[in-house]
N, C-alpha and C positions, 0 to 999 in steps of 0.2 A: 586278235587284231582289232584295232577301235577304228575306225572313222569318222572325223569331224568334216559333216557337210555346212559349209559356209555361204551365206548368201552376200552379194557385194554391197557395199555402201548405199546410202542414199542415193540416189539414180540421175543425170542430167541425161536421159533418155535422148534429146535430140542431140546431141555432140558424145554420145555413149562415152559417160562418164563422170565423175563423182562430182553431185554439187560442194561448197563448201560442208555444211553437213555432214556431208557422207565422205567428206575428209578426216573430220575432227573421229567421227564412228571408228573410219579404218586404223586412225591412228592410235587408240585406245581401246582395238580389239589388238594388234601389236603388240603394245604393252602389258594386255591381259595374256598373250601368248607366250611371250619373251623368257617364261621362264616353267613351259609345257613343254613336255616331249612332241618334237613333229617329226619324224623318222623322212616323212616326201611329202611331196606338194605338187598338186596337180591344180589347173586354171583351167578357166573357158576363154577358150579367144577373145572373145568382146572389150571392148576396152574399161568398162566399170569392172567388171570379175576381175581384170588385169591388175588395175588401180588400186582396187582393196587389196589383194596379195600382194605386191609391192611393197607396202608398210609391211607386211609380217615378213616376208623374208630378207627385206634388207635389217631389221632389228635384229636376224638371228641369223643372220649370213647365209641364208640357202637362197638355190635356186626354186624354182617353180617351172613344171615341164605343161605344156601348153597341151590341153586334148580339146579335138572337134568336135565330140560327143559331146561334151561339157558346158558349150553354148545353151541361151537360151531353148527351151524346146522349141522348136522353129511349128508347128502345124497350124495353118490357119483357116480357121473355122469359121461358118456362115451361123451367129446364134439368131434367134427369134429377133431379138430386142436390139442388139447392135451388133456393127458390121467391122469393129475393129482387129478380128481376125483372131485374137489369142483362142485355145483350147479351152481356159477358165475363164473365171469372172459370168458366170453364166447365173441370170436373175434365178431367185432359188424356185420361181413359180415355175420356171423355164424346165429347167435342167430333174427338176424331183420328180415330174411327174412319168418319169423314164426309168423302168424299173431296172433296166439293160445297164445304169449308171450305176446302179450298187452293186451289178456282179463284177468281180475279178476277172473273168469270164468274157463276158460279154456288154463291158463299157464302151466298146469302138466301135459295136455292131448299131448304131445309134444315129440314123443316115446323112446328119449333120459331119458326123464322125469319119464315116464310109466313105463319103462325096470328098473329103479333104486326104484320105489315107493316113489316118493317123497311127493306125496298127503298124504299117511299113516305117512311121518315122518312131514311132516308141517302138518297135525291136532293131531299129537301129544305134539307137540312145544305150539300150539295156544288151547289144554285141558288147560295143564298149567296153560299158560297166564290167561286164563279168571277164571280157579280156585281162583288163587290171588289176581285178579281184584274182583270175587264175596266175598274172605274175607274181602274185605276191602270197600264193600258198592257197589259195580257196576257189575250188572248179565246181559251177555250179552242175547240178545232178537231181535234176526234175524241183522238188521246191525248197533243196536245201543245198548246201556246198559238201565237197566232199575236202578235205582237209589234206593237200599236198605236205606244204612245208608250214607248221604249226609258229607261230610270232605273234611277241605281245607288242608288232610296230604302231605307230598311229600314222595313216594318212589324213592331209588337209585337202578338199578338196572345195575350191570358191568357184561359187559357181551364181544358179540364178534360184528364185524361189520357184517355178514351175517347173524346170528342171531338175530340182530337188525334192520335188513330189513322185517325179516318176521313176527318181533311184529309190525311192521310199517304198514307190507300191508294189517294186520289184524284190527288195529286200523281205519284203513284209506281205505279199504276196495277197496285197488288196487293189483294189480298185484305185487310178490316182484321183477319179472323180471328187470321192472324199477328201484324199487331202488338198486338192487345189480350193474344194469349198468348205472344210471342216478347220481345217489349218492357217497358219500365220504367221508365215517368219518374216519377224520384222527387218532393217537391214543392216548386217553384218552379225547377224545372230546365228548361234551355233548350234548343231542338232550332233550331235553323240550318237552312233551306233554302233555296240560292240558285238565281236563273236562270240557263242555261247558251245565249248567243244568239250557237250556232257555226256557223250558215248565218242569213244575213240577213235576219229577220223570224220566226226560227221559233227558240220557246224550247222547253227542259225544263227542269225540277226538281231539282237534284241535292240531295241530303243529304249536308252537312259536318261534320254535327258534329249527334250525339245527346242526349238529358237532360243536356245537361253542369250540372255543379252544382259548378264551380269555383269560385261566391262564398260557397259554403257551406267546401267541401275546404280552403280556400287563409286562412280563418279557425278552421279545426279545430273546424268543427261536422260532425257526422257526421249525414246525409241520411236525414230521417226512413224509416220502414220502412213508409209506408200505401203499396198497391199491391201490394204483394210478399208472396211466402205464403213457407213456410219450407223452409231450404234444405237439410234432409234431417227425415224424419219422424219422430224423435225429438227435436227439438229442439220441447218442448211448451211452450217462451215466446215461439215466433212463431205466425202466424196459418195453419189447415189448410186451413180453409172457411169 
């Protein structure tokens, strides 16, 4: 089974939902789909994740089934340096000096972490997940899947980047601390993760292929910059904090 996790369009965050940008994005990751196998397609509520699926399954005549899990990861956190609530975006002087952040283990036990419940709302995210994964053949079984009904399907699933980190660290059974700060999918960029089922009934996850945004690159749009902060500190027309 592959799964392609999809991050939505360029963002108009206050009226949730696609600037022009991240219309021209949706509609020419569409295009890059239109002639991909998408076996289902699953959304987050929100209305940008909404937006960007839209274009792909009206090109290819399918529906899209709405999951609540699928929404941005909702937990909101108190960091050192700002109070705007997300789980990431945490200054790297902030968040590295916390050895608790690189274990898989014990990333939530981190009292910023604790004080928000972020463990209750990430194993509610990663019920979900694995709900959808056991309808479709793969039950997870301590830190791998155990293989029901074997398919070479592809699901799409649009969703958010922070969200997308935490199907990731579940899959791949790391910490999402790293990918919310080691990572970068840019928007409408596609992350590839196929099953690998090399003893008979017993799958993993593997990652082939990260935020590619080939149907942006390969028509010379150049991938919006939300997500990313600047790439040395004097350059004061990208974003600090």
């Amino acid at each position: 089974m592959k799964l392609l996790i999809i991050r939505h369009g360029d963002p108009d965050y206050v009226n949730d939902t696609l600037t022009e940008v991240g219309r021209t994005e949706a509609s020419l990751l569409a295009d890059w789909l239109k002639d991909r196998t998408i076996d289902h397609v699953y959304v987050s509520p929100l209305g940008r994740a909404r937006a960007t699926a839209e274009y792909t399954c009206k090109i290819k005549g399918m529906d899209a089934t709405i999951c609540d899990w699928l929404r941005e990861f909702p937990a909101r956190v108190e960091k050192p340096h700002r109070d705007d609530g997300v789980a990431w975006d945490w200054r790297p002087a902030d968040w590295t000096c916390f050895e608790e952040f690189f274990s898989r283990k014990d990333w939530h036990t981190v009292p910023a972490m604790e004080k928000a419940k972020v463990a209750e709302l990430y194993q509610k995210v990663i019920e979900g997940f694995d709900a959808l994964l056991a309808e479709h053949g793969y039950v997870r079984e301590g830190n791998r899947y155990r293989v029901t009904k074997a398919n070479t399907d592809t699901i799409a699933l649009f969703c958010h980047f922070g969200l997308e980190s935490v199907l990731l660290s579940h899959l791949l059974n790391i910490s999402p601390m790293l990918l919310w700060h080691g990572t970068c999918a840019a928007p409408t960029s596609v992350t590839t993760v196929n099953t690998e089922e090399r003893q008979k009934g017993i799958a993993y996850f593997r990652m082939s292929e990260f935020g590619s945004v080939a149907h942006l690159t390969s028509n010379g749009v150049e991938p919006s910059f939300s997500a990313r902060f600047c790439e040395t500190y004097d350059q004061m027309d990208q974003r600090h904090d």
